[in-house]
VEXDRENLUM-827730 format. One record per residue (C-alpha): x, y, z; residue number from 1. Coordinates in pm, 1 decimal, padded with zeros to 6 digits. Each point is the difference from the previous one (the first is absolute). Layout:
<rs>
X; Y; Z; NUM $
...
</rs>
This chain:
<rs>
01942.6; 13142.7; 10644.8; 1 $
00104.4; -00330.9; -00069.7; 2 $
00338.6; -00121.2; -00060.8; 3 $
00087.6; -00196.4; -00355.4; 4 $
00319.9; -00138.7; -00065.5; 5 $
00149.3; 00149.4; -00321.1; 6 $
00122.2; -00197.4; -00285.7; 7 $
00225.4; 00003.8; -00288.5; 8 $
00003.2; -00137.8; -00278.6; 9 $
00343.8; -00144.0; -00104.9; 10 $
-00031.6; -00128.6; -00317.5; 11 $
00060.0; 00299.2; -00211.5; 12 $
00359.8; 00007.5; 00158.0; 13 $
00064.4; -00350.3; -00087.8; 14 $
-00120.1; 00064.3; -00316.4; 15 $
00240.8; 00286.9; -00042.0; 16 $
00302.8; -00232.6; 00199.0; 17 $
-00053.4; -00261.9; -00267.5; 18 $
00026.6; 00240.9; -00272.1; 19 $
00311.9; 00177.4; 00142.9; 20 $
00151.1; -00334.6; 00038.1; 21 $
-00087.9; -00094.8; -00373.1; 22 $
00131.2; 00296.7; -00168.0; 23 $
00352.4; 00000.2; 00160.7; 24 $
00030.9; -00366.7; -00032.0; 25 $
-00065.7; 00047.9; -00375.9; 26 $
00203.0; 00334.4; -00049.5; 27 $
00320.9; -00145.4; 00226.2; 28 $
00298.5; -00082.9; -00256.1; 29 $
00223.6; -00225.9; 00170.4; 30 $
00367.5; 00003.4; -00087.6; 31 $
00232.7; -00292.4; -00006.6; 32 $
00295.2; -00099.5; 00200.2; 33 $
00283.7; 00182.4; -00102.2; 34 $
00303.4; -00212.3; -00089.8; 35 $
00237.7; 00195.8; 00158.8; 36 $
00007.9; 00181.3; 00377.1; 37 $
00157.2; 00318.6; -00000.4; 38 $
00099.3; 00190.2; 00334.6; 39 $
-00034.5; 00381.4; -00071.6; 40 $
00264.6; 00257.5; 00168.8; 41 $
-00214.8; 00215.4; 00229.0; 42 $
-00079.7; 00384.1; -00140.8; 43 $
-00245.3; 00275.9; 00163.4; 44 $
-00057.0; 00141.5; -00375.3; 45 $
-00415.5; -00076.2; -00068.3; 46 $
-00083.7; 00039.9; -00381.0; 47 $
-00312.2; -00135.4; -00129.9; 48 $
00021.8; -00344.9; -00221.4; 49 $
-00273.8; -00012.6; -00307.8; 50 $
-00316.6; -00259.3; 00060.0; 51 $
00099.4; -00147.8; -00364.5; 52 $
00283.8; -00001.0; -00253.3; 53 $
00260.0; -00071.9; 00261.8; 54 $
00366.8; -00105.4; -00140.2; 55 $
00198.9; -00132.6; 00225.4; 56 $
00334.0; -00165.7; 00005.3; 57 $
00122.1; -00153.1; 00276.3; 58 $
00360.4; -00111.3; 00098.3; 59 $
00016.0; -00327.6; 00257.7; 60 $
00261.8; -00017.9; 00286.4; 61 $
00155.3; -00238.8; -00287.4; 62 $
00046.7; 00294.0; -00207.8; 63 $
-00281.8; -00188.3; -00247.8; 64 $
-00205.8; 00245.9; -00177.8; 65 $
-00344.4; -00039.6; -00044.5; 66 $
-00259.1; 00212.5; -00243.0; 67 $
-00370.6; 00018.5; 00098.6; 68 $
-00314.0; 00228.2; -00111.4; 69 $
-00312.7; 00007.1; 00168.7; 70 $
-00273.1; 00026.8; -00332.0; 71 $
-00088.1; -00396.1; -00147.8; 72 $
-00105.9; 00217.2; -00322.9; 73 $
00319.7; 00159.3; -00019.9; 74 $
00204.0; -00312.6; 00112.6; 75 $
-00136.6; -00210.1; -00278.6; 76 $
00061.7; 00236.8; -00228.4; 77 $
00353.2; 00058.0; 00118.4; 78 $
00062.6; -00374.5; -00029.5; 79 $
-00127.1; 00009.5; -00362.3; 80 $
00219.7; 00271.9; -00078.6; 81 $
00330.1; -00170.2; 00156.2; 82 $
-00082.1; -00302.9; -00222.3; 83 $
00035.7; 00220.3; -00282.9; 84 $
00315.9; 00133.1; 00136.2; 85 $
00173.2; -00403.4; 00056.2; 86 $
-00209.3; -00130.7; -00279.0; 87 $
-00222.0; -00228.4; 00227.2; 88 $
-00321.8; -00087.3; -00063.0; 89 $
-00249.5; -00074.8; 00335.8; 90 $
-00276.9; -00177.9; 00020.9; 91 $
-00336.5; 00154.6; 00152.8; 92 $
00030.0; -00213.1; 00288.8; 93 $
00329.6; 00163.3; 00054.7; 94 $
-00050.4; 00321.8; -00013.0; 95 $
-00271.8; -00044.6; 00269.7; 96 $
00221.9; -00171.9; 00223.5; 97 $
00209.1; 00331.3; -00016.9; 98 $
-00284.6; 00232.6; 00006.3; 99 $
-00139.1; -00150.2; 00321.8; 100 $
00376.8; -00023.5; 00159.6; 101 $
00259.0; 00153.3; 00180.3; 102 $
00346.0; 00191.9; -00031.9; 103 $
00195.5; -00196.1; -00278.4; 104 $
00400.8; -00039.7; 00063.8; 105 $
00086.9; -00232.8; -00263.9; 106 $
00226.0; 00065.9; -00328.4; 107 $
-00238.4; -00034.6; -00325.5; 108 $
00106.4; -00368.2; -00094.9; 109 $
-00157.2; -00182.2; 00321.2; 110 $
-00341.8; 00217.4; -00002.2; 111 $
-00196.9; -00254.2; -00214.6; 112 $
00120.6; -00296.8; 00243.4; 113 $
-00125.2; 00194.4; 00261.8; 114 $
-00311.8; 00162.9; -00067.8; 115 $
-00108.6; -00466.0; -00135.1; 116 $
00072.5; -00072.2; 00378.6; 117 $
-00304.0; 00000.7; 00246.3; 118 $
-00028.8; 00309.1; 00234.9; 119 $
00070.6; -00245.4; 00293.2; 120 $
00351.1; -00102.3; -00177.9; 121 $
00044.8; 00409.8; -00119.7; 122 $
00053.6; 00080.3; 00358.9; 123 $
00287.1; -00224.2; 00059.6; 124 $
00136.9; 00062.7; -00288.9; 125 $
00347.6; 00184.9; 00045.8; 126 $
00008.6; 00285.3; -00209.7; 127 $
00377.8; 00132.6; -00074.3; 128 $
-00064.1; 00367.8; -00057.7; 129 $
-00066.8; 00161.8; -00372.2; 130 $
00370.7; 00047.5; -00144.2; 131 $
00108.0; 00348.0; -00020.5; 132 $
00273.2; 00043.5; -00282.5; 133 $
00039.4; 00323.3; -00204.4; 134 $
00326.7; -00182.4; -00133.0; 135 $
-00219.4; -00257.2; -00288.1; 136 $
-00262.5; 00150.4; -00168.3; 137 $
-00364.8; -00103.2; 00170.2; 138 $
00227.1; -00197.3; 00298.6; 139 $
-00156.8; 00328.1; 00223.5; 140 $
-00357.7; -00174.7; -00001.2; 141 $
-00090.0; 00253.1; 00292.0; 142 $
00035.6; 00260.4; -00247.2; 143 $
-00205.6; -00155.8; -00227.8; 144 $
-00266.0; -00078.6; 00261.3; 145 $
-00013.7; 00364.6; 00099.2; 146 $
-00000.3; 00109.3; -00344.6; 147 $
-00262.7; -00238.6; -00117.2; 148 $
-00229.5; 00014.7; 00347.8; 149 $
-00022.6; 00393.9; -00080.8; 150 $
-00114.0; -00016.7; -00370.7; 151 $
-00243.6; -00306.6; 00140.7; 152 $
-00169.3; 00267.9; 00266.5; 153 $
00016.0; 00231.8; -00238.1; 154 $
-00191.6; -00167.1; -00286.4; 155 $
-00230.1; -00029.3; 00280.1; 156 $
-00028.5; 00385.4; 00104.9; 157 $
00215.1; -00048.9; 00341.7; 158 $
00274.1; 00195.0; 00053.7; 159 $
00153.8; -00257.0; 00296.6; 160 $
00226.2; 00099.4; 00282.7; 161 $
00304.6; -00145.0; 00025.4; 162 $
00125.0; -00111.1; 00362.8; 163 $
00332.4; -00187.5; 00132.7; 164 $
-00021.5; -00249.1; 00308.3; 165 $
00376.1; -00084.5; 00074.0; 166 $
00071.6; -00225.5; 00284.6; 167 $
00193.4; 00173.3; 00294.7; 168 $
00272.3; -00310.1; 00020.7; 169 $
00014.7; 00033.8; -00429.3; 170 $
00331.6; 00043.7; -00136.7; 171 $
00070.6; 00356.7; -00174.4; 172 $
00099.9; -00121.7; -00348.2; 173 $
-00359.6; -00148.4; -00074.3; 174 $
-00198.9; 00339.8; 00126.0; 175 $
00256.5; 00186.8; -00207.3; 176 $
-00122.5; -00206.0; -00306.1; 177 $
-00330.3; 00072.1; 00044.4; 178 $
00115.9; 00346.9; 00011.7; 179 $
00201.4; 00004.7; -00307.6; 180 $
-00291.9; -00176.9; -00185.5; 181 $
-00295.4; 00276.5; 00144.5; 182 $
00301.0; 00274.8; -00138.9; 183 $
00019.7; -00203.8; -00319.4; 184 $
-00392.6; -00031.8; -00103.4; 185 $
00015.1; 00408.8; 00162.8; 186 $
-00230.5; -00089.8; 00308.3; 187 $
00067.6; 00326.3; 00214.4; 188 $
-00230.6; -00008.2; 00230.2; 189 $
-00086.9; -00323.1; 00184.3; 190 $
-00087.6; -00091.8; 00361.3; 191 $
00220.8; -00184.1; 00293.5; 192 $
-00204.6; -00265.7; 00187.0; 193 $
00069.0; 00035.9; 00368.3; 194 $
-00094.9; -00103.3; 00316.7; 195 $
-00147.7; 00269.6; 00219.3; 196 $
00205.0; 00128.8; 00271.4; 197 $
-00130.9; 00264.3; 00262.1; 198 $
00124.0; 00325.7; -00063.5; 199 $
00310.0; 00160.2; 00236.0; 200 $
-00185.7; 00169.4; 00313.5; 201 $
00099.9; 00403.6; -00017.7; 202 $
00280.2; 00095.2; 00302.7; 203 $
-00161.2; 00295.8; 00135.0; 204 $
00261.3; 00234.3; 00118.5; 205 $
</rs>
């Protein structure tokens, strides 16, 4: 018999390529830069972290403490509520710049001033930490973060993990504060963020 070259056609896999390539460019949410770099100590504990409704507060190598959730719902709403709390009114435009940001480590009075800057000038902004005082009344603004950021996921039907991210070189006194203010707003049960380490090989005897 004859011999015939087969052929196949290719364009219902370029079709499909295309469409693969469409949907994840549509459904990727891109994070920004995170103001602060934070080396983790090494662990071989694995826990699973939530895909949303993520608290977590993060202490520099400075010993700065930053506050960050991962929901733009819940963030705007949390920033809404803190307003309330220092009596400051945002603006829309505001409140989007913090919805679409990134961990936050500034005391109350200098988060309008930031949130008016453009992202590019946001990044180099240096960002002192969030003050954490139980001495003055409200001068522990992680506490009211944490309490606020829970009644904001709440209100929202998320019940959000709550995860710390210390620094390896950070100094003791600042992780103890965080701590002390997780104790105070009676957070029992919260998460360490680690780097992973491979786990001790058995001696066989």
């Amino acid at each position: 018999m004859p011999r015939t070259s087969s052929s196949i056609d290719m364009t219902p896999m370029v079709d499909m390529a295309f469409l693969l390539v469409t949907f994840f460019i549509l459904t990727t949410k891109f994070r920004p830069d995170e103001p602060v770099k934070v080396s983790t100590p090494s662990s071989t504990s694995v826990s699973t972290i939530k895909e949303r409704g993520v608290i977590t507060i993060s202490v520099s190598p400075e010993s700065h403490i930053f506050f960050d959730i991962d929901n733009q719902n819940v963030r705007k709403n949390l920033l809404q509520k803190m307003g309330e709390a220092y009596q400051i009114q945002f603006t829309e435009d505001q409140l989007n710049a913090f919805a679409t940001g990134s961990s936050i480590g500034l005391p109350m009075s200098q988060i309008q001033g930031f949130l008016d800057l453009t992202p590019e000038d946001r990044k180099k902004y240096p960002q002192p930490g969030i003050p954490v005082d139980s001495t003055i009344n409200l001068s522990n603004e992680l506490s009211v973060w944490l309490q606020n950021a829970r009644e904001a996921a709440a209100s929202l039907g998320i019940n959000p993990q709550i995860l710390v991210k210390g620094d390896k070189d950070s100094n003791y006194p600042a992780i103890k504060d965080v701590l002390g203010t997780l104790q105070k707003e009676k957070v029992l049960s919260f998460g360490l963020i680690t780097s992973d380490e491979a786990a001790p090989a058995e001696i066989k005897k």
